[in-house]
Backbone as XML, in Angstrom:
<?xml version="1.0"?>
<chain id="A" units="angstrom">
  <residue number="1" name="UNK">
    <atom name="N" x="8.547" y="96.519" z="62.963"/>
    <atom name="CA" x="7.836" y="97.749" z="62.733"/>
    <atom name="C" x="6.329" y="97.509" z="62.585"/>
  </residue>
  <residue number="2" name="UNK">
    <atom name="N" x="5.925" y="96.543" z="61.570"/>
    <atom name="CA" x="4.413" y="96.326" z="61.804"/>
    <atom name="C" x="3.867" y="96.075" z="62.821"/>
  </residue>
  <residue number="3" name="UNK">
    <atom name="N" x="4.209" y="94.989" z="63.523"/>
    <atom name="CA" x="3.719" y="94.658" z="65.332"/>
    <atom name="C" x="3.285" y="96.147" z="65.913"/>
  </residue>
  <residue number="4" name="UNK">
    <atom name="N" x="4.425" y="96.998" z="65.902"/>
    <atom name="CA" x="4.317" y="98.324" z="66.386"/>
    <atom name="C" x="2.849" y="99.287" z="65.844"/>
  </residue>
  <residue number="5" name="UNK">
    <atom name="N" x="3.242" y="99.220" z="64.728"/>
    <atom name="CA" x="2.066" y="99.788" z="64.067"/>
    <atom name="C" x="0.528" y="99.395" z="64.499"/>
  </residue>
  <residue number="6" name="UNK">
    <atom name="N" x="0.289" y="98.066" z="64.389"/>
    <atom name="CA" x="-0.572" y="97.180" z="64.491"/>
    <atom name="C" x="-1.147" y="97.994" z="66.024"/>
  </residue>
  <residue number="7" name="UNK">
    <atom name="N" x="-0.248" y="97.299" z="67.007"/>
    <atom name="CA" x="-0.388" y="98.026" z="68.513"/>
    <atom name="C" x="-0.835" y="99.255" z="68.581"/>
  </residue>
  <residue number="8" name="UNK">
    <atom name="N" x="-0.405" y="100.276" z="67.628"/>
    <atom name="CA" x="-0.546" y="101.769" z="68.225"/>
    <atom name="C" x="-1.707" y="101.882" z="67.732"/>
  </residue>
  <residue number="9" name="UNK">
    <atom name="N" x="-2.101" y="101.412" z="66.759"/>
    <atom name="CA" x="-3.352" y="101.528" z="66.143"/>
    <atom name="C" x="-4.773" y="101.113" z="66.804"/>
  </residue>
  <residue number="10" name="UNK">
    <atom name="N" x="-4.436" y="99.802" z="67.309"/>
    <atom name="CA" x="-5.429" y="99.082" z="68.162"/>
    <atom name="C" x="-5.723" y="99.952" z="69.593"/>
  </residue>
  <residue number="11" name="UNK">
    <atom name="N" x="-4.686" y="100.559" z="70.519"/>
    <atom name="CA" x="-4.573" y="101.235" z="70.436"/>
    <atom name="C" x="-5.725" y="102.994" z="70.983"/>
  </residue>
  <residue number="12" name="UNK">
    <atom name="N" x="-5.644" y="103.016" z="69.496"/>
    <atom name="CA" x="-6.119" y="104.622" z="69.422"/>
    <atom name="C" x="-7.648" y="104.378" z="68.596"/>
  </residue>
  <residue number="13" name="UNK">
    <atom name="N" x="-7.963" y="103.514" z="68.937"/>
    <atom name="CA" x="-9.717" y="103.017" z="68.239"/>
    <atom name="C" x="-10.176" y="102.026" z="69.274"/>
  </residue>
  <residue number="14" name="UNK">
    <atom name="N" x="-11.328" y="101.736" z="68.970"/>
    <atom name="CA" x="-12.583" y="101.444" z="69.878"/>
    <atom name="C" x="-13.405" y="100.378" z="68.149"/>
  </residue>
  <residue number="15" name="UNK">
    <atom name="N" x="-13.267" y="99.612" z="67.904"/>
    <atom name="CA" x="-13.744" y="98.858" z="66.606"/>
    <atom name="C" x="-15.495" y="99.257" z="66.934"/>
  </residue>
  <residue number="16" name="UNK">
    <atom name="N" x="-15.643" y="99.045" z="68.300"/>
    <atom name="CA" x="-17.395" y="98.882" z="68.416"/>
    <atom name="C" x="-17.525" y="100.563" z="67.994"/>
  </residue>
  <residue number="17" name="UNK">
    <atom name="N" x="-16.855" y="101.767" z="68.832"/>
    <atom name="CA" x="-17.367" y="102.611" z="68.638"/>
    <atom name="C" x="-16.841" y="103.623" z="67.392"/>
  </residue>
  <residue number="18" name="UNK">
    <atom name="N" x="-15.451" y="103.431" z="67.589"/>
    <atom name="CA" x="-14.990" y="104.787" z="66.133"/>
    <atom name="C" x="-15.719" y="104.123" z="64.771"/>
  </residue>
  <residue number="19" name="UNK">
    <atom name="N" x="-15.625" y="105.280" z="63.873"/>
    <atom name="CA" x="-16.409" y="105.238" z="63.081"/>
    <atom name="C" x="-15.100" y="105.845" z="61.637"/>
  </residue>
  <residue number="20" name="UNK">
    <atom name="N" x="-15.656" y="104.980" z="60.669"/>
    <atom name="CA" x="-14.946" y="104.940" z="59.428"/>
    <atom name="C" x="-14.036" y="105.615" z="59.148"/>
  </residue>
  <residue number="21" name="UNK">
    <atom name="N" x="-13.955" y="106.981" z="59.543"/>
    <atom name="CA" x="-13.120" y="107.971" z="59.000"/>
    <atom name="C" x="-12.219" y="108.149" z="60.220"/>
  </residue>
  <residue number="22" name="UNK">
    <atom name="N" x="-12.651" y="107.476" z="61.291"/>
    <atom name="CA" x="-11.406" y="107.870" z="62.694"/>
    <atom name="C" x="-10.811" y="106.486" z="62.428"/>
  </residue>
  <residue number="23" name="UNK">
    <atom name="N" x="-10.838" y="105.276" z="61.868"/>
    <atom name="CA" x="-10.512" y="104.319" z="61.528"/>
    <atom name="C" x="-9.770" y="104.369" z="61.097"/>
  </residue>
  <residue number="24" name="UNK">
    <atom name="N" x="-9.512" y="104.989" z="59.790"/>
    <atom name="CA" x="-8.199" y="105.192" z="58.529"/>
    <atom name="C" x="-7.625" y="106.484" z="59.268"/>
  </residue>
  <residue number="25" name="UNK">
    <atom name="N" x="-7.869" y="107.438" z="59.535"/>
    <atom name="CA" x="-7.322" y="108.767" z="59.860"/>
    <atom name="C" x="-6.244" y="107.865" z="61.274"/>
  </residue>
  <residue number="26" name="UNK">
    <atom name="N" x="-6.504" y="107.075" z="62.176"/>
    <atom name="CA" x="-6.193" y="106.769" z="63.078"/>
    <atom name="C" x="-5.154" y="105.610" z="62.903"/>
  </residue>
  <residue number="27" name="UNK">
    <atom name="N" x="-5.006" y="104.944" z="61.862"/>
    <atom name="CA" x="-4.184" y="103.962" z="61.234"/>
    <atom name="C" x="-3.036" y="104.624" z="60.341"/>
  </residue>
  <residue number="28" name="UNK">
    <atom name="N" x="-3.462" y="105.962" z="59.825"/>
    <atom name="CA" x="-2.151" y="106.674" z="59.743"/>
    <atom name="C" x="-1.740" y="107.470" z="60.166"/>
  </residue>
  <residue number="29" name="UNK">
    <atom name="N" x="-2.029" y="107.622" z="61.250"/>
    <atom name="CA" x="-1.506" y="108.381" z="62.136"/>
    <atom name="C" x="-0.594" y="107.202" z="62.807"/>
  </residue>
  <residue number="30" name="UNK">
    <atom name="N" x="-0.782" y="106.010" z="63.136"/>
    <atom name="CA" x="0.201" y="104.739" z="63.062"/>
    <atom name="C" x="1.466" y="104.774" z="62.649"/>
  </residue>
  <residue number="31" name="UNK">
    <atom name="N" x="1.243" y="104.588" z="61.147"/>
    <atom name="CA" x="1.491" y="104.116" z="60.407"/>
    <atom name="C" x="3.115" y="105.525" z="60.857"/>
  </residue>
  <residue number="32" name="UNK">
    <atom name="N" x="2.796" y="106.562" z="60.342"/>
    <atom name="CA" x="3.350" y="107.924" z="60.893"/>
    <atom name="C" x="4.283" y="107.572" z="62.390"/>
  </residue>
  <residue number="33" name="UNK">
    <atom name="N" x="3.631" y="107.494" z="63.161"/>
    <atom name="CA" x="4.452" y="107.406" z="64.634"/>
    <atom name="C" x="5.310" y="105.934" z="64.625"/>
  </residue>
  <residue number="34" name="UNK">
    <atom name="N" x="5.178" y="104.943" z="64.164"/>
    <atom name="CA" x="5.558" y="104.019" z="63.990"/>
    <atom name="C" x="6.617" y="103.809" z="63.067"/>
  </residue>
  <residue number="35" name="UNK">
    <atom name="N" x="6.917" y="104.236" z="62.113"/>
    <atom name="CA" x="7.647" y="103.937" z="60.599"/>
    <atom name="C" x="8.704" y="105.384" z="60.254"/>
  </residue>
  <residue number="36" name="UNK">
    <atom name="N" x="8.813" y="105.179" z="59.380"/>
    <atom name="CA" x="9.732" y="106.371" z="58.720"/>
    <atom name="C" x="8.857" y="107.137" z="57.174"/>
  </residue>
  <residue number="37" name="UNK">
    <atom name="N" x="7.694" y="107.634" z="58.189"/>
    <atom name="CA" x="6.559" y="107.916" z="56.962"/>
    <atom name="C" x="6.295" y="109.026" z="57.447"/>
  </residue>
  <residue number="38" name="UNK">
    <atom name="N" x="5.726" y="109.852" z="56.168"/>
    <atom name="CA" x="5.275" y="111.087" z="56.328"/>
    <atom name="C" x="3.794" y="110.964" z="55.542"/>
  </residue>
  <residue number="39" name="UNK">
    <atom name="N" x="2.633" y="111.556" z="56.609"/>
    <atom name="CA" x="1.411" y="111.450" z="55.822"/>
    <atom name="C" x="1.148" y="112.540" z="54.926"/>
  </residue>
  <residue number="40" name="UNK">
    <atom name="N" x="0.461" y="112.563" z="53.668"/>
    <atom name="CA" x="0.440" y="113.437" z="52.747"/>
    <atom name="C" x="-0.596" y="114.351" z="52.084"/>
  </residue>
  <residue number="41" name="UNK">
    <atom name="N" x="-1.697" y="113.094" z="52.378"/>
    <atom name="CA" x="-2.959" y="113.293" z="52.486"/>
    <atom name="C" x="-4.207" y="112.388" z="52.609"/>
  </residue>
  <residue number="42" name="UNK">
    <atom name="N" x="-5.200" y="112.972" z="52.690"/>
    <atom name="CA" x="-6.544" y="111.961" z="52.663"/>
    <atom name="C" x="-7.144" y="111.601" z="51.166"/>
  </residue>
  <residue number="43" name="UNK">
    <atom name="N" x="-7.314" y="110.326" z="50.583"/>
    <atom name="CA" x="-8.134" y="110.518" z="49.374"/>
    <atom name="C" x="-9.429" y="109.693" z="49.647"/>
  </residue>
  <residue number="44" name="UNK">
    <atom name="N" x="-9.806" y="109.905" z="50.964"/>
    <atom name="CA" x="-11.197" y="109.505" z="51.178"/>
    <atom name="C" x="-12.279" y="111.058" z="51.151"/>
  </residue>
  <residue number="45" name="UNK">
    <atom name="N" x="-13.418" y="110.784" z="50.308"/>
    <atom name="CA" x="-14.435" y="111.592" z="50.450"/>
    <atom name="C" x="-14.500" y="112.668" z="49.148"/>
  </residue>
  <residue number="46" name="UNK">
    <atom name="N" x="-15.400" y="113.487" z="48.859"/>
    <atom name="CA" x="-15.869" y="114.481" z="47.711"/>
    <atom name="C" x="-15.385" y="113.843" z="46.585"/>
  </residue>
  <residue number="47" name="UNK">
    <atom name="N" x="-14.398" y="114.630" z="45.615"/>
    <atom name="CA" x="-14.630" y="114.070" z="44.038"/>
    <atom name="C" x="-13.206" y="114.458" z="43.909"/>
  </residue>
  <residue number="48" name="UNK">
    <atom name="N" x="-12.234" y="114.555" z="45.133"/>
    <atom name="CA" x="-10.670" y="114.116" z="44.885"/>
    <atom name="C" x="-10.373" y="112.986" z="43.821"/>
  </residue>
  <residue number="49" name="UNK">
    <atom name="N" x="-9.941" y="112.042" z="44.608"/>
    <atom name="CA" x="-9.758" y="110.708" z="43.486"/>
    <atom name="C" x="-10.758" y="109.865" z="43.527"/>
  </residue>
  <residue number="50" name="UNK">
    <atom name="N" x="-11.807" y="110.187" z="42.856"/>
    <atom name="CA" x="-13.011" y="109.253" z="42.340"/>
    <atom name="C" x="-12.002" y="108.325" z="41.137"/>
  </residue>
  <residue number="51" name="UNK">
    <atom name="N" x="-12.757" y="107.308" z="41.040"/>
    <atom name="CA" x="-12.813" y="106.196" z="39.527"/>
    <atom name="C" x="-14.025" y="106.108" z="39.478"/>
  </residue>
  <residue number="52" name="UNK">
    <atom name="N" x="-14.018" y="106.047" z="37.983"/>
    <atom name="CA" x="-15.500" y="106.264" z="37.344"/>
    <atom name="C" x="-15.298" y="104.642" z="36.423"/>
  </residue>
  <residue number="53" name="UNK">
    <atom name="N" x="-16.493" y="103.619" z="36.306"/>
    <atom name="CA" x="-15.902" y="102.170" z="35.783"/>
    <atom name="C" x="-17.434" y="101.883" z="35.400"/>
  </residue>
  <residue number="54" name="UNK">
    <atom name="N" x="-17.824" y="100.554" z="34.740"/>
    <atom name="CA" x="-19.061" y="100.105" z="34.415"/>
    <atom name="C" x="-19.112" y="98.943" z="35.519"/>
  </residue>
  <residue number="55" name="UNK">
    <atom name="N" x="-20.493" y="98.996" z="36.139"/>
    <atom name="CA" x="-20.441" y="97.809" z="36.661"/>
    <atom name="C" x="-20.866" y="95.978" z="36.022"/>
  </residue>
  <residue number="56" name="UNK">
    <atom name="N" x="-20.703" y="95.235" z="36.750"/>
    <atom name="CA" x="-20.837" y="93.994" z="36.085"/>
    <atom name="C" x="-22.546" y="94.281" z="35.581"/>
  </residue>
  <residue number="57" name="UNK">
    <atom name="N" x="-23.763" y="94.668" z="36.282"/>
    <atom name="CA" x="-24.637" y="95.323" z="35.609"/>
    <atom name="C" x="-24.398" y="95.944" z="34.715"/>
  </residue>
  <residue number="58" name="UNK">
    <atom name="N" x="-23.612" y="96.502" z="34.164"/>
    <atom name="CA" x="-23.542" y="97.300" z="33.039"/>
    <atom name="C" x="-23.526" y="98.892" z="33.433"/>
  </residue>
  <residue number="59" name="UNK">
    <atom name="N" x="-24.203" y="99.294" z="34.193"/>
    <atom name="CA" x="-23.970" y="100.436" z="34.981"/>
    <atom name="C" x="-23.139" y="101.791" z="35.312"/>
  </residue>
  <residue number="60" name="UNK">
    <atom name="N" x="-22.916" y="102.576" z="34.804"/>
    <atom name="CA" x="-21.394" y="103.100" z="35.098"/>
    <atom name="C" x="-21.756" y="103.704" z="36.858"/>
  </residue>
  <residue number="61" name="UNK">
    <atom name="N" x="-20.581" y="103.829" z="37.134"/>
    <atom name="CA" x="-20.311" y="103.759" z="38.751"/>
    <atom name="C" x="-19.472" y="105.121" z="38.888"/>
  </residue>
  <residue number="62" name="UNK">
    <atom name="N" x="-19.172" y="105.446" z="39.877"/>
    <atom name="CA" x="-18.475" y="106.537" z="40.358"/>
    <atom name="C" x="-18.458" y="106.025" z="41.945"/>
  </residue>
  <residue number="63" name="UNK">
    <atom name="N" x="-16.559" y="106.473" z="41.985"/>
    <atom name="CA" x="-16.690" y="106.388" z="44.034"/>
    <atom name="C" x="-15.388" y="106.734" z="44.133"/>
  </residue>
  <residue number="64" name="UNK">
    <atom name="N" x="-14.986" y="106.749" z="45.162"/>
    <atom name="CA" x="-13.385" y="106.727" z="45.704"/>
    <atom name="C" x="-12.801" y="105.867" z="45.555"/>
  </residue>
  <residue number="65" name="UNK">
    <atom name="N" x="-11.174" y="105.881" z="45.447"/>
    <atom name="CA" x="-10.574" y="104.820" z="44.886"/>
    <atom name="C" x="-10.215" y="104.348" z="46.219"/>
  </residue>
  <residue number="66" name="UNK">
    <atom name="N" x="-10.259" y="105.322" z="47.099"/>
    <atom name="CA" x="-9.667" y="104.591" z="48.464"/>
    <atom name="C" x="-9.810" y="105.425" z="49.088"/>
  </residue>
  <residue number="67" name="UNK">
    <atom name="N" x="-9.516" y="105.088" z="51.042"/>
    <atom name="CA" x="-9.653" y="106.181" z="51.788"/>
    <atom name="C" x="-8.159" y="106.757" z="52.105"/>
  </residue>
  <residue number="68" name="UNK">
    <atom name="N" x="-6.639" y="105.596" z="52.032"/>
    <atom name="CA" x="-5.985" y="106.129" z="51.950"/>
    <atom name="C" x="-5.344" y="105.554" z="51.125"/>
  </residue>
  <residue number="69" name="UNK">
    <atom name="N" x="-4.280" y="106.096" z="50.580"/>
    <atom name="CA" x="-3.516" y="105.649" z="49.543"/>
    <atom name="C" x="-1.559" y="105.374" z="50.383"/>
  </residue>
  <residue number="70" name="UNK">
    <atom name="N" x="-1.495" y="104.485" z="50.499"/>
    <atom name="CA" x="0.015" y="104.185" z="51.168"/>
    <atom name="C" x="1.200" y="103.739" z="50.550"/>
  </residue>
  <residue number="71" name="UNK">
    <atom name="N" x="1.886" y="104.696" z="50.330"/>
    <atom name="CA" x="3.432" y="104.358" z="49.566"/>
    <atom name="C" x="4.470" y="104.015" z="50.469"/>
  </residue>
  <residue number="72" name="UNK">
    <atom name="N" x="4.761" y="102.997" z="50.033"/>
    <atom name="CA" x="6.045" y="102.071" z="50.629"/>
    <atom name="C" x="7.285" y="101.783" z="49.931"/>
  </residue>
  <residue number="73" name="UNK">
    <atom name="N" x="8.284" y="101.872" z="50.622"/>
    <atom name="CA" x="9.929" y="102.017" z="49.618"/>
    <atom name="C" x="10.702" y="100.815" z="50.455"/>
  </residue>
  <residue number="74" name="UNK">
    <atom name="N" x="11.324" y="100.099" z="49.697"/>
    <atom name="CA" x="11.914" y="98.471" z="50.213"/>
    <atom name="C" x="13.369" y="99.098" z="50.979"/>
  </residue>
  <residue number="75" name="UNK">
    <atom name="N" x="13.752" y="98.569" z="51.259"/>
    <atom name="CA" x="15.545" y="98.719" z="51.357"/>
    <atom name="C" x="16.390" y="98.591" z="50.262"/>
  </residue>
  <residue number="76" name="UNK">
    <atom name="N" x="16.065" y="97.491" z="49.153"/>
    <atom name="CA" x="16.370" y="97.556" z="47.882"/>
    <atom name="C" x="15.713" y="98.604" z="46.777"/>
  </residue>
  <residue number="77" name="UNK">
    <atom name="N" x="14.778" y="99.586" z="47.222"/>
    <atom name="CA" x="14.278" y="100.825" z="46.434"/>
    <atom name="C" x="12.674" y="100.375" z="45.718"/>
  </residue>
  <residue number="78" name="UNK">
    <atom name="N" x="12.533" y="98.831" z="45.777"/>
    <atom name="CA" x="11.298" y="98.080" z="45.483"/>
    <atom name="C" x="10.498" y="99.313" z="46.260"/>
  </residue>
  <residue number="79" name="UNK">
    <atom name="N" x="9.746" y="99.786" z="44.964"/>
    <atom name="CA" x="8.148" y="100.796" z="45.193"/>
    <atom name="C" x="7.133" y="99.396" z="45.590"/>
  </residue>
  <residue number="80" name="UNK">
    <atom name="N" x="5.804" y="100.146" z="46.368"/>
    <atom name="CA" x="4.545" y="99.696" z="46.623"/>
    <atom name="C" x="3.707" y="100.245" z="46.744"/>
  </residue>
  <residue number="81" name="UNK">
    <atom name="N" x="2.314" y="100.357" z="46.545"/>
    <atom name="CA" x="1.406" y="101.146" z="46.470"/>
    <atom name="C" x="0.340" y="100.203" z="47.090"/>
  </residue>
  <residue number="82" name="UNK">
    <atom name="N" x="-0.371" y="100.515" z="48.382"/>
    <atom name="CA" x="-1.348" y="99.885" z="48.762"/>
    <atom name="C" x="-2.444" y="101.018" z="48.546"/>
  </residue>
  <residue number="83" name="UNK">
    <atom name="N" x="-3.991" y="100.519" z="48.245"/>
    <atom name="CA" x="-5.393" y="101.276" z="48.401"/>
    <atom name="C" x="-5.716" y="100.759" z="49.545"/>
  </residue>
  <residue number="84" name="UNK">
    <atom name="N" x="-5.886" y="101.663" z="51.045"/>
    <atom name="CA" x="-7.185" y="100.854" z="51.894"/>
    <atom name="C" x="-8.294" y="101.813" z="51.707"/>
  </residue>
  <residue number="85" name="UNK">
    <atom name="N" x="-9.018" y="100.827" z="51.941"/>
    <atom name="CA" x="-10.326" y="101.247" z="51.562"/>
    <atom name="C" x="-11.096" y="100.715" z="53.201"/>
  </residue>
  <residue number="86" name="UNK">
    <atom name="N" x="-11.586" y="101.711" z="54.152"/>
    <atom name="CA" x="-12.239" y="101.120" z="54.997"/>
    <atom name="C" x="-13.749" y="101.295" z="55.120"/>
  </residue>
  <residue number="87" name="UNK">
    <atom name="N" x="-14.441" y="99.794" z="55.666"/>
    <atom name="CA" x="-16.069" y="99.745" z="55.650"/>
    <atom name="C" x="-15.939" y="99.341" z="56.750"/>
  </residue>
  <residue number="88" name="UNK">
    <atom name="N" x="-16.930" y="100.067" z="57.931"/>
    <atom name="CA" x="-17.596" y="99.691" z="58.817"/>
    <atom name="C" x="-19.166" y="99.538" z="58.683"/>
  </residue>
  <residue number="89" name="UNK">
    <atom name="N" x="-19.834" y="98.158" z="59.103"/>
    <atom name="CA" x="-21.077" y="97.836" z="58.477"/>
    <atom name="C" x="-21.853" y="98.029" z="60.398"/>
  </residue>
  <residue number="90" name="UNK">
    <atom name="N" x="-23.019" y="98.705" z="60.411"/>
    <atom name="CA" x="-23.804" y="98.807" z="61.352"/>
    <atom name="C" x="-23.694" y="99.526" z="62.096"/>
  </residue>
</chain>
């Protein structure tokens, strides 16, 4: 199933040209055609799921906890919770 995923994903993006948000939007949409998943929502962007934390400056911070949030269920019922968080730099 991942191979699959991996593929459909690669795929439906352009690394030089899509841009951050067609990145994750486009990886679950994958993730979706590939698996036995239903997407639920986006928690990338505005003041949905911000975390608010101090930084090692001392600083307090505010941002998104992620752009998507991905729940995974084992065959044995083992929960998982991945954050991706995607950066494209330039």
């Amino acid at each position: 199933m991942i191979p699959n995923i991996i593929a459909d994903f690669r795929r439906k993006v352009s690394f030089a040209k899509s841009k951050e948000v067609d990145l994750f939007r486009n990886l679950a949409s994958a993730i979706v055609s590939q698996s036995h998943s239903t997407f639920i929502d986006e928690t990338h962007g505005g003041n949905v799921c911000n975390v608010s934390f101090t930084s090692v400056t001392g600083k307090p911070e505010k941002c998104e906890i992620a752009d998507l949030l991905i729940l995974s269920c084992a065959t044995d019922g083992a929960l998982r919770a991945t954050f991706w968080q995607a950066k494209k730099q330039g």
